[in-house]
Wavefront OBJ file of the C-alpha trace (Angstrom):
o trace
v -16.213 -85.527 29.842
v -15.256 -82.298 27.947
v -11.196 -81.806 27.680
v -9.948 -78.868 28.788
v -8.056 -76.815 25.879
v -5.540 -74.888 26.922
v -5.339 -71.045 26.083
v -2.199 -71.235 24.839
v -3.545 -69.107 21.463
v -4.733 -66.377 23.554
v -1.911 -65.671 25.548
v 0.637 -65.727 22.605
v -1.721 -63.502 20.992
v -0.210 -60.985 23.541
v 3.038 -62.032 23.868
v 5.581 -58.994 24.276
v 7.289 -59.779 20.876
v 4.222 -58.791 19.035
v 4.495 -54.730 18.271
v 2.076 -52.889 15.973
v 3.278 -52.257 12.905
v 3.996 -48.526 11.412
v 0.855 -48.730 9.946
v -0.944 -49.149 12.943
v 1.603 -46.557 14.552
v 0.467 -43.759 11.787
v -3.089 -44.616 12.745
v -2.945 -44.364 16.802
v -1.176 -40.738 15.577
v -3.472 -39.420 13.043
v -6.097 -40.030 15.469
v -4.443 -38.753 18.931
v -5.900 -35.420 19.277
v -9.296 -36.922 18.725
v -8.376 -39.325 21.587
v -7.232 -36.341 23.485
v -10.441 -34.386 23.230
v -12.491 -37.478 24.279
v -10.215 -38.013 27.679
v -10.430 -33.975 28.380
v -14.389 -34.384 27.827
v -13.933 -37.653 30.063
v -12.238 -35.374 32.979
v -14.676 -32.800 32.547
v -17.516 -35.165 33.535
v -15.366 -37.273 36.076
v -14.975 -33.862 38.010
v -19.219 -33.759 38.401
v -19.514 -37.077 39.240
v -19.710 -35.997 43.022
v -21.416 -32.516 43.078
v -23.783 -30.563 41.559
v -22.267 -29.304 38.185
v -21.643 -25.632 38.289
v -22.168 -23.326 35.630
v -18.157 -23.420 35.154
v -18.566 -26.732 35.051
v -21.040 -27.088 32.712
v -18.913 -24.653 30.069
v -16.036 -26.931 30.825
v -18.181 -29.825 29.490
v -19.831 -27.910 26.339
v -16.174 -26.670 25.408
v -15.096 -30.317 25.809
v -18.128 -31.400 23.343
v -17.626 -29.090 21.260
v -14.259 -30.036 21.035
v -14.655 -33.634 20.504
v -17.393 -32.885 17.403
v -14.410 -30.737 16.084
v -11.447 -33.195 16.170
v -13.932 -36.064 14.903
v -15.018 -34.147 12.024
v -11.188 -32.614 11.434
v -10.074 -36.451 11.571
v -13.110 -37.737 9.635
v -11.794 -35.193 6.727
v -8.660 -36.169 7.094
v -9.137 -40.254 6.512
v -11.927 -39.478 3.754
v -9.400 -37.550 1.615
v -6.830 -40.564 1.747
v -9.438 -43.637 1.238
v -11.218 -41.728 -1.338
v -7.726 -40.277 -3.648
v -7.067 -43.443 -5.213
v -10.372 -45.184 -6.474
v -12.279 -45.402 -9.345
v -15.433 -43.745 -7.596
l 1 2 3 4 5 6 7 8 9 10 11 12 13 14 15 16 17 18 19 20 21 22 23 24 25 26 27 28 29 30 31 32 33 34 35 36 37 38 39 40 41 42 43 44 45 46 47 48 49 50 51 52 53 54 55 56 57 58 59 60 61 62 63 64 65 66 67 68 69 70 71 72 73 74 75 76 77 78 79 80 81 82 83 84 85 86 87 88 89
């Protein structure tokens, strides 16, 4: 017979004392408009989901690609200047 193990771990692991640190803070910042851009190209295809895209609709989405690609490659910048300033490369 196998004992059962309780999952005490894994709901500690969550407990509401636990905050993310400043670090992580910074992080979730530096990358909000990227997460922005990916929920405005998420509403732009939600709105489709039950009709035939117009071609409104269908600039709505390429603007919201577009935009995505442009915030990923601003934040990618971003992040590769500060992992790559202080290393012996």
């Amino acid at each position: 017979m196998e004992p059962i193990v309780t999952v005490q771990d894994a709901v500690t692991a969550f407990a509401d004392w636990i905050e993310p640190t400043n670090a992580e803070l910074d992080a979730i910042e530096e990358e909000m408009p990227a997460i922005l851009a990916d929920v405005d190209l998420i509403d732009a295809q939600i709105i489709t989901l039950d009709r035939i895209p117009s071609e409104l609709d269908a600039r709505r989405i390429r603007r919201a690609r577009c935009r995505v690609l442009a915030e990923r490659r601003a934040l990618a910048n971003r992040t590769a200047g500060v992992t790559l300033s202080g290393g012996a490369a």
